[in-house]
Legacy VTK file of the C-alpha trace (Angstrom):
# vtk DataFile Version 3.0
C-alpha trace
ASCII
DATASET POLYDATA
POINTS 343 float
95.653 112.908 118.057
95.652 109.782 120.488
95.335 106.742 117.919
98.260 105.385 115.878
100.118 107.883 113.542
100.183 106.211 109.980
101.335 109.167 108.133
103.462 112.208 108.149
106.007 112.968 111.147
107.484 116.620 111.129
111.951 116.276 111.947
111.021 116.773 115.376
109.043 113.628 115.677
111.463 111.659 115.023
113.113 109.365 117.996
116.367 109.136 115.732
117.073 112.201 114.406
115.826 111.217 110.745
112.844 112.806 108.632
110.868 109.954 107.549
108.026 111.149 105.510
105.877 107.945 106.457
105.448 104.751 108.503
103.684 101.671 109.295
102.972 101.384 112.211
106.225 101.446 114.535
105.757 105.387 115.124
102.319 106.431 117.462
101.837 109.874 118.926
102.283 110.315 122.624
99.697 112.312 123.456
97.422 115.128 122.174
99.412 118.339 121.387
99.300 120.962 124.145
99.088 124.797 123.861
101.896 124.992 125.492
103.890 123.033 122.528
104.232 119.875 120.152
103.464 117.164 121.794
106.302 114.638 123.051
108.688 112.658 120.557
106.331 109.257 119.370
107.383 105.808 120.867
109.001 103.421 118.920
108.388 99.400 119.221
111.557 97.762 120.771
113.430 96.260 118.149
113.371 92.671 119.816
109.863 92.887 120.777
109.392 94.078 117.044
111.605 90.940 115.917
109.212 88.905 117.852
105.972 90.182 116.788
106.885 89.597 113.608
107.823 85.489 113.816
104.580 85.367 115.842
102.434 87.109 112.929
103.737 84.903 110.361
103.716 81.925 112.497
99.698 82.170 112.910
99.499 82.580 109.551
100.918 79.545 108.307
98.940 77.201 110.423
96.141 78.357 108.253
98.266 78.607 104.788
100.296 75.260 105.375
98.320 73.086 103.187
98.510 75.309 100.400
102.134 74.961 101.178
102.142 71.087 100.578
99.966 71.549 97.498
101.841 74.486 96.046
105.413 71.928 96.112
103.948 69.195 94.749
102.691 71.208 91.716
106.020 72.620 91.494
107.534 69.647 91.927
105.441 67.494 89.413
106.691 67.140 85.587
110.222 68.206 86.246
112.607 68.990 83.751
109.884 66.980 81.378
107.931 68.858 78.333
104.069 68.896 79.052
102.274 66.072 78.439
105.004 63.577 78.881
104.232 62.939 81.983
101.266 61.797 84.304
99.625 64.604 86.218
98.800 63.680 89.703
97.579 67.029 90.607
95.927 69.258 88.291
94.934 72.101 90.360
94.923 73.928 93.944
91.611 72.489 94.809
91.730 69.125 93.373
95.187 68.641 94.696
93.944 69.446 98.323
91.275 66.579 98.021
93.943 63.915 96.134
96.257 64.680 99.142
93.408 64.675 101.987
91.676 61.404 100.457
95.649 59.609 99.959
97.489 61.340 102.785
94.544 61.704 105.262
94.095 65.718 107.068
97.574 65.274 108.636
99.345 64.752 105.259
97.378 68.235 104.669
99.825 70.038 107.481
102.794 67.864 106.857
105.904 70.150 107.470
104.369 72.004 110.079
106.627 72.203 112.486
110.018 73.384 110.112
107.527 75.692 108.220
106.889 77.086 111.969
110.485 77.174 112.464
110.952 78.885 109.119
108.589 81.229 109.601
109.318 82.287 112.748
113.126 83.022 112.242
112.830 84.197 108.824
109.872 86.686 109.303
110.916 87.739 112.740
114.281 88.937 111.515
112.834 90.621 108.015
109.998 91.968 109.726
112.405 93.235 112.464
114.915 94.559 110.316
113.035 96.131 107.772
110.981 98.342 110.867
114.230 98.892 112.362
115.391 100.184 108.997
111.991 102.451 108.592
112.562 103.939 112.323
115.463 104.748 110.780
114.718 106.818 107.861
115.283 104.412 105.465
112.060 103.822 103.835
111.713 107.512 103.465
114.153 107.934 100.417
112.835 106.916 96.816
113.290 103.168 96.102
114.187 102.829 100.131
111.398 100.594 100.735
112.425 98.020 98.218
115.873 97.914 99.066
114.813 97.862 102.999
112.553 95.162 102.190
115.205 93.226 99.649
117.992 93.299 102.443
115.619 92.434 105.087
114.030 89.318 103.232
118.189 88.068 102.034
118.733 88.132 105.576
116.082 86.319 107.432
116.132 84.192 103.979
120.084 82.819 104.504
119.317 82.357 108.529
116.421 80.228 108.000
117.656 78.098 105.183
117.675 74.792 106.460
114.636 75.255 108.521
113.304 75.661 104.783
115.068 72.600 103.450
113.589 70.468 105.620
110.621 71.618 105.099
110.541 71.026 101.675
111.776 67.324 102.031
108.769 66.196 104.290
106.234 68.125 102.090
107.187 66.453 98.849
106.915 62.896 101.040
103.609 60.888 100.083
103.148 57.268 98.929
104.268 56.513 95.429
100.785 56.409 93.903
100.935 60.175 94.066
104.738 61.136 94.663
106.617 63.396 92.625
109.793 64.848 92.969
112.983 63.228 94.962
111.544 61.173 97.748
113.918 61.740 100.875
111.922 59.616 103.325
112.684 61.133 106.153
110.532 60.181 109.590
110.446 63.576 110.877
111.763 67.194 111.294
114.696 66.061 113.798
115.305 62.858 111.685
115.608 65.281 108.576
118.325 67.587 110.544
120.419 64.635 111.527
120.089 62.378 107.868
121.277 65.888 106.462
123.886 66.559 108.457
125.416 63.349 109.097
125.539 63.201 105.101
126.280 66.414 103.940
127.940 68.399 106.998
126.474 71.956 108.429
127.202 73.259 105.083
124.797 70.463 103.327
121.936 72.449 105.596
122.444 75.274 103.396
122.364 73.797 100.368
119.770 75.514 97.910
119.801 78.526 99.862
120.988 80.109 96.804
117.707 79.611 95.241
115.944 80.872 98.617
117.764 84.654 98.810
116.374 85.940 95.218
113.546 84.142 95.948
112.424 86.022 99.579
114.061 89.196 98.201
111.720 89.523 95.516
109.138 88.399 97.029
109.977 90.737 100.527
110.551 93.666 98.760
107.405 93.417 96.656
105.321 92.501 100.049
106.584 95.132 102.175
107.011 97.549 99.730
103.373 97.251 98.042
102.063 96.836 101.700
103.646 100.518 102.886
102.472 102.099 99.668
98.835 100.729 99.351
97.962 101.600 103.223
99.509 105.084 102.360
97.653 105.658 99.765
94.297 104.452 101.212
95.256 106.877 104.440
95.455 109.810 101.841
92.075 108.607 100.233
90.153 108.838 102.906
87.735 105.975 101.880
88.273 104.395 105.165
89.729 105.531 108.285
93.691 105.862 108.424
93.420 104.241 112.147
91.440 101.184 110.838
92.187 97.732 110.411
90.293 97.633 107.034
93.022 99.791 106.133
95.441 97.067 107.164
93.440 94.256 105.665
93.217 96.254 101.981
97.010 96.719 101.881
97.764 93.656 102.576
95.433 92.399 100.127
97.102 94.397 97.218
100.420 93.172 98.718
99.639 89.583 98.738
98.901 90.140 94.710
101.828 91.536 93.680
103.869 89.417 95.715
102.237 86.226 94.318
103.163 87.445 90.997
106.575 88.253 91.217
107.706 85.782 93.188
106.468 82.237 91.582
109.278 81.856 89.167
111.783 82.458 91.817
109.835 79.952 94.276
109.828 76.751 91.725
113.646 77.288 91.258
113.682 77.560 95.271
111.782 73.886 95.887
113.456 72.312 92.927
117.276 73.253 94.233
116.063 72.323 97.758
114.382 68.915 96.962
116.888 67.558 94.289
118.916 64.479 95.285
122.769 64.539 95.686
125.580 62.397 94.272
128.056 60.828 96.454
130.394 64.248 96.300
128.068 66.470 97.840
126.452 67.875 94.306
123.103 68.055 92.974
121.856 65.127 90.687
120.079 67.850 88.673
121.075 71.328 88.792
124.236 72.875 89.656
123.017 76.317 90.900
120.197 79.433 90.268
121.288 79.895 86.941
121.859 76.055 85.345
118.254 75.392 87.198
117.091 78.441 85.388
117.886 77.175 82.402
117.020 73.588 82.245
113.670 74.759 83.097
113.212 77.103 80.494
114.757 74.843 77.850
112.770 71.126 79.208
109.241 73.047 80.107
109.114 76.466 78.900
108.286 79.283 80.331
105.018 78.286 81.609
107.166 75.925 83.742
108.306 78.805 85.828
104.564 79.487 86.973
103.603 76.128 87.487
101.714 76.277 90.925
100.607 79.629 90.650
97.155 79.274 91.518
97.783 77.740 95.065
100.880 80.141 95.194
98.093 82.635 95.336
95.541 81.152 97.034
98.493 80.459 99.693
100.520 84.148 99.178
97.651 86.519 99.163
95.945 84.742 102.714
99.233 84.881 104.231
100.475 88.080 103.019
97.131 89.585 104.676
97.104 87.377 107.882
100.892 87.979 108.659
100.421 91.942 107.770
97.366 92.313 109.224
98.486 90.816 112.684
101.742 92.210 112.766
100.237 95.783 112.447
97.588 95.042 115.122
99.700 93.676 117.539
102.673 96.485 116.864
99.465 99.686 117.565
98.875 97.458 120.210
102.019 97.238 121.970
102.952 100.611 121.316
99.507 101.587 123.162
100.344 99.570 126.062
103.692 101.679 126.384
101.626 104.662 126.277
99.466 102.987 128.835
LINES 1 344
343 0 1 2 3 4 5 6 7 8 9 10 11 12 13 14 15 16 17 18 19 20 21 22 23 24 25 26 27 28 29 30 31 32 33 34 35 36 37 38 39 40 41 42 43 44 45 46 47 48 49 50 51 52 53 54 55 56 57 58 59 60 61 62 63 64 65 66 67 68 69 70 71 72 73 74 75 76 77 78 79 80 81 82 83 84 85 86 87 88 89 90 91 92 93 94 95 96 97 98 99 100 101 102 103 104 105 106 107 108 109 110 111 112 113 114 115 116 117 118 119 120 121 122 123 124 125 126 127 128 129 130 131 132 133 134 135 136 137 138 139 140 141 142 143 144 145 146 147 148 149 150 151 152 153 154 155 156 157 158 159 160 161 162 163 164 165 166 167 168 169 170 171 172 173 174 175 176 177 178 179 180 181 182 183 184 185 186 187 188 189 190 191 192 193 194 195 196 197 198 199 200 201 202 203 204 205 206 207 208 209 210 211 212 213 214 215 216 217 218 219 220 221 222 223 224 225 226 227 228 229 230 231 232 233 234 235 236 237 238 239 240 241 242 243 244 245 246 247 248 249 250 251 252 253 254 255 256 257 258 259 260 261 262 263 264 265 266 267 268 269 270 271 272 273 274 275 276 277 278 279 280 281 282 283 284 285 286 287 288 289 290 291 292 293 294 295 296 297 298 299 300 301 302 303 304 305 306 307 308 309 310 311 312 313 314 315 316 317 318 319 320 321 322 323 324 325 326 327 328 329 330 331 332 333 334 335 336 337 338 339 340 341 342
């Protein structure tokens, strides 16, 4: 078999001396199996190259899910800590708040926080992506509930490294003119501006601030991707409705993966953008919530629990694209490379 092994590996197949049941996409046989014997031991991506396929994935990915972004913390943002109907609702749905923001902000206000959602992207998916294939070359995966705890360990990871690349992006996102502004307005004039207003006031440790909002939030929502992602492709290689080789088989997955991750993950991504965007007092705290659990619960208690989903439709519409772009390119290119080491 000369294409890209996506399912079972015998002990002796594997480079590390575990007995991983199945894979992604890291794994790919060496070469048709001789008379003479098994064939040789697969290749496995290089971990670094692996850690950089992955930042590139999700970086392409965002440049087309980026204005879903702005939308998606603007929704989130809007109403807070105010019952429904007390307020006035700028934006009352993915699509309509696309055209309020293109027709007020203009099509750059539609990609504003590019460049720190780049950053973010790229340091935070290249070390989860990396980490959680370096844990499934190891074996990992292969135990019951290994995925999710791969995935959950991966995702706090690349989550805490990349905090303040998140922060920032946040910040500019929420930024528009006051006709249509809601949230804390930090008017900052840029991504380095942001960096240097935030540490000059707060210190390195102000970078980090709201990260402890960000680790449950790409946990859950890492574990449920990558997990959902190795399952569903599994189970459509078992099926046999389309070929285990294919990138259909890659695009379904990560279609399934992009649901359940959209789903799980909302309520853990408004508490995210509302510690990240609050103000702070003159001491360093948060004007509004003191932590995860105090943000929890003012939310809960001021709009309900249908505060916790607010934004879910361009959570979705922004999840499930990039959930299937990221996947779908990170597979590709990791069959890919492995080939070209064959080659």
């Amino acid at each position: 078999m000369t294409d890209v092994q996506l399912l079972k590996h015998s002990p002796e197949e594997s480079v590390f001396g575990a007995q991983p049941s199945h894979r992604m996409a890291s794994t790919v046989s060496a070469g048709p199996r001789s008379a003479l014997g098994p064939s040789r031991p697969p290749l496995v991506v290089w971990p670094p190259l692996d850690f950089a396929l992955g930042a590139f994935s999700c970086c392409a990915a965002c440049v087309f899910t980026n204005p879903l972004e702005v939308v998606k913390t603007r929704l989130q943002l809007q109403g807070e800590l105010r019952a429904r109907g007390s307020y006035q609702r700028h934006y009352r749905g993915a699509l309509q708040a696309l055209w309020v923001v293109g027709r007020t902000d203009g099509l750059r206000g539609l990609q504003k926080g590019l460049s720190a959602g780049l950053m973010y992207q790229g340091v935070m998916n290249g070390v989860r992506l990396g980490s959680y294939s370096y844990c499934e070359s190891l074996g990992v995966t292969s135990f019951h509930g290994g995925s999710l705890l791969s995935g959950a360990v991966a995702g706090a990871l690349g989550a805490f490294i990349a905090s303040p690349a998140y922060l920032v992006k946040t910040h500019l996102q929420a930024q528009t003119v006051e006709a249509i502004a809601v949230g804390h307005q930090h008017n900052h004039l840029g991504v380095s501006d942001a960096f240097v207003t935030i540490y000059r006031r707060d210190g390195v440790i102000g970078l980090w601030r709201g990260v402890n909002g960000a680790v449950p939030r790409v946990m859950m929502g890492s574990a449920a991707q990558l997990a959902t992602f190795t399952s569903a492709k599994e189970w459509l290689s078992h099926s046999q409705w389309v070929s285990p080789n294919s990138w259909l088989t890659t695009l379904i997955a990560a279609m399934i993966s992009g649901v359940a991750v959209a789903v799980s993950m909302t309520p853990f991504d408004v508490i995210s953008t509302r510690l990240y965007n609050q103000p702070v007092d003159e001491f360093r705290r948060g004007r509004l919530y003191h932590g995860f659990s105090d943000c929890m619960l003012k939310v809960c208690q001021a709009e309900g629990l249908r505060g916790f989903y607010k934004g879910m439709g361009p959570v979705f519409l922004r999840l499930a694209p990039h959930t299937m772009l990221s996947m779908l390119f990170w597979d590709l290119l990791r069959q890919q490379t492995v080939k070209d080491q064959q080659g």
